[in-house]
FILONU-739054 format. One record per residue (C-alpha): chain; x negated, z, y. Coordinates in steps of 0.1 Angstrom, whole numbers, m for minus. Example, Ala and Ser with C-alpha at 12.3 -4.5 7.8 and 13.67 -1.06 7.14 Angstrom:
2
ch:A&x:m123&z:78&y:m45
ch:A&x:m137&z:71&y:m11
***
This chain:
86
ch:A&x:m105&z:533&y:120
ch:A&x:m99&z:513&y:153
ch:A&x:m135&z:521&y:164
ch:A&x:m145&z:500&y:130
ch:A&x:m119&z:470&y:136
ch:A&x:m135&z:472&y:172
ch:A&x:m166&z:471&y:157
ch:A&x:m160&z:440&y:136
ch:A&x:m142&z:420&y:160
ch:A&x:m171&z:425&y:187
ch:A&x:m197&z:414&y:155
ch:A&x:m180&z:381&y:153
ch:A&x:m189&z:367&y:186
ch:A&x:m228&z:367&y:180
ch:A&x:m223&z:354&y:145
ch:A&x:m199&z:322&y:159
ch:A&x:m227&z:312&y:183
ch:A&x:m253&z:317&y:158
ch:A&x:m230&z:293&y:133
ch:A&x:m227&z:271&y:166
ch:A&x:m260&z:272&y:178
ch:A&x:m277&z:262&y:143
ch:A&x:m250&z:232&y:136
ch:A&x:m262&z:221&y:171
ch:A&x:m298&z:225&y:169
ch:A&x:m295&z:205&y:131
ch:A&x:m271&z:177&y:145
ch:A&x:m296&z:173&y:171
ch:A&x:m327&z:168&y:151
ch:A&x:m312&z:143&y:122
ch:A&x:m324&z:109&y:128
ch:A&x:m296&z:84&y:137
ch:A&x:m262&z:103&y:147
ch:A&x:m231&z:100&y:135
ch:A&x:m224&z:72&y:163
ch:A&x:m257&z:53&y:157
ch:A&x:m247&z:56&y:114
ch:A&x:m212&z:42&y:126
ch:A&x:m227&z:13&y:146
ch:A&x:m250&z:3&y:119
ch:A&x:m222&z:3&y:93
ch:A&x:m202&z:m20&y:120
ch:A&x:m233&z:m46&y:123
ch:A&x:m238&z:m47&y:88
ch:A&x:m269&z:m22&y:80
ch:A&x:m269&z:6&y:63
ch:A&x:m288&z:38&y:66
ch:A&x:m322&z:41&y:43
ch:A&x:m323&z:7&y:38
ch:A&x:m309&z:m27&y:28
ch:A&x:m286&z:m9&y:1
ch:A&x:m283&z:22&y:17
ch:A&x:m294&z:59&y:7
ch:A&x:m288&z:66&y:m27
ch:A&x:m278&z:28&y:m39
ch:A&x:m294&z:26&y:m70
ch:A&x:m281&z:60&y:m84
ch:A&x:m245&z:57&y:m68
ch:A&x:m249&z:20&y:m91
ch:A&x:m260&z:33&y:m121
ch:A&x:m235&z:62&y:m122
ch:A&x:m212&z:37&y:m121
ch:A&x:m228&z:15&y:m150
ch:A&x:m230&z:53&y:m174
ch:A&x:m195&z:57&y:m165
ch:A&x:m186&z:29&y:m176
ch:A&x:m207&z:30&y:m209
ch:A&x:m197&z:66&y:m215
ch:A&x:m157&z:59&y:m217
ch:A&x:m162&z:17&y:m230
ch:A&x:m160&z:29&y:m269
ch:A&x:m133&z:56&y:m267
ch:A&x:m109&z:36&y:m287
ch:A&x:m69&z:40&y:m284
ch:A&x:m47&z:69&y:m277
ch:A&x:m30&z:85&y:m305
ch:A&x:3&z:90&y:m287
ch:A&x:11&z:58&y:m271
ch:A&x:m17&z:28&y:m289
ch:A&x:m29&z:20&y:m248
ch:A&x:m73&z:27&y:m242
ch:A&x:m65&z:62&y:m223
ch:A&x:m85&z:48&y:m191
ch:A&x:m66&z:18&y:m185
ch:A&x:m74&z:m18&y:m195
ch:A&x:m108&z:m33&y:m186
***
């Protein structure tokens, strides 16, 4: 039993710095760091472009939202729209 507690514990030191290794190695190879993203964000660009990565569907998720709960009418209990007013 000890052998196989052994056994694991030993195990989990090749496995951590594989899990280290590959977050470095993919860290490394993504254009634009976290630091160079931050910077960016500071002087007013964003990354991808004008609007940023992702813009138009963050935008239009926004607009369905918005259309899907617009025309749920009142709540039974207390009269109020059950999102808040608009």
């Amino acid at each position: 039993m000890w052998t196989y507690v052994l056994q694991r514990l030993l195990l989990m030191i090749p496995t951590l710095f594989g899990i280290l290794l590959i977050t470095f190695v993919v860290i490394q190879f993504v254009p634009g760091g976290p630091v160079e993203q931050m910077v960016a964000q500071f002087q007013g660009f964003e990354a991808g472009g004008a609007e940023g990565p992702g813009a138009a569907a963050a935008g239009g998720y926004r607009r369905n939202w918005r259309s899907c709960h617009d025309g749920v009418g009142a709540s039974s209990s207390s009269a109020r729209p059950p999102f808040g007013s608009r």
